[in-house]
C-alpha positions in Angstrom: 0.0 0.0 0.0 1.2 3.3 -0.7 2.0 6.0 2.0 1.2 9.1 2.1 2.8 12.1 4.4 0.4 13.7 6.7 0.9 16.6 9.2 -0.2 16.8 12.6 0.5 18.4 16.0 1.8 17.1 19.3 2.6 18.3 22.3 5.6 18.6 23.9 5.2 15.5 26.1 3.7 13.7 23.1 7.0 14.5 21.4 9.4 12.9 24.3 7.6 10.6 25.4 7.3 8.9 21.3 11.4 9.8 21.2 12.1 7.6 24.1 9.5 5.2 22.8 11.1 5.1 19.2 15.3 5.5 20.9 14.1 2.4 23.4 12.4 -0.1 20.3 14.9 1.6 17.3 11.8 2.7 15.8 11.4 6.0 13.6 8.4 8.2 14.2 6.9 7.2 11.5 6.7 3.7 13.2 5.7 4.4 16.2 2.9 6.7 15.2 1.6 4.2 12.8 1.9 1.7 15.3 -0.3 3.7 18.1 -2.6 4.5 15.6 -2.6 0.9 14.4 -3.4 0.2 17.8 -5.7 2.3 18.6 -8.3 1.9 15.4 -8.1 -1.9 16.4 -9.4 -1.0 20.0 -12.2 1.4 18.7 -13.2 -1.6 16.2 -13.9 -3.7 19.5 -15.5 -0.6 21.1 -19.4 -1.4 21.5 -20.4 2.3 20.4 -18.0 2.3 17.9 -19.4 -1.2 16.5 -23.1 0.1 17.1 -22.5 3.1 15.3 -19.7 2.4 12.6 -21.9 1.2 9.9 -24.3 4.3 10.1 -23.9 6.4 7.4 -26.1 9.9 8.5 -27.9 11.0 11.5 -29.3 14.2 12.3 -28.6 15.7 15.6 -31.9 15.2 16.6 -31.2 11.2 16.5 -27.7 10.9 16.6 -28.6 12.5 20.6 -31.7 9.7 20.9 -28.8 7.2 19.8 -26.3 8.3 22.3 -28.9 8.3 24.9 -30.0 4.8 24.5 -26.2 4.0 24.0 -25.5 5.5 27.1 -27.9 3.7 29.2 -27.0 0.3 28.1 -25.0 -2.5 30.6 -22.6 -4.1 29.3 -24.5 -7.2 28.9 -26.7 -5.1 26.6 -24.4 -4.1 24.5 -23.7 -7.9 24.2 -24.4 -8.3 19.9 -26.7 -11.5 19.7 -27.6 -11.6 16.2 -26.7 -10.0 12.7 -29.6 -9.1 10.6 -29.0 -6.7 7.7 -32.2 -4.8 6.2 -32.4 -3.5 3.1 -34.8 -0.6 2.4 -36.4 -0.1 -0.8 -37.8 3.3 -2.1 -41.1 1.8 -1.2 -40.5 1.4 2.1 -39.7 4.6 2.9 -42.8 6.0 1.6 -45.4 7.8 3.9 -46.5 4.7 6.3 -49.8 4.8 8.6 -47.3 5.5 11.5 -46.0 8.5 10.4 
């Protein structure tokens, strides 16, 4: 896969504490950044908000708050995933129902 450069900041501490990292492992920067942020996308992909929310493509604010609500006062047994089922709307489907 190709790289590409990016540019970001750090703060001074950031900065020390990823040159002692990289001195004490003989790592670059370049590694060790990629590495953390290898690290941590694979920790957010086990995160249950993260896995609830990751395949949602738009929410207004109105129910992206109704989501975080709900999310929010789940247990962690509720955020437990006991099934896949994947729904596919047609254009039909979205007309005006009797519940709307």
């Amino acid at each position: 896969m190709a790289l590409k450069a990016v540019n970001f900041k750090l703060d001074e501490a950031q900065i020390e504490e990823m040159k002692r990292v990289a001195e004490m492992l003989r790592m670059n920067y370049t590694d060790v950044v990629r590495e953390a942020i290898a690290e941590y996308i694979e920790r957010m992909r086990k995160d249950p908000y993260y896995r609830l929310t990751a395949a949602v493509e738009e929410a207004d604010p109105e129910e992206s708050s109704e989501i975080l609500d709900a999310v929010n006062g789940m247990s962690d047994e509720d955020m437990k995933i006991s099934r896949v089922e994947k729904v596919v709307l047609t254009d039909a489907d979205k007309g005006g129902g009797e519940d709307e």
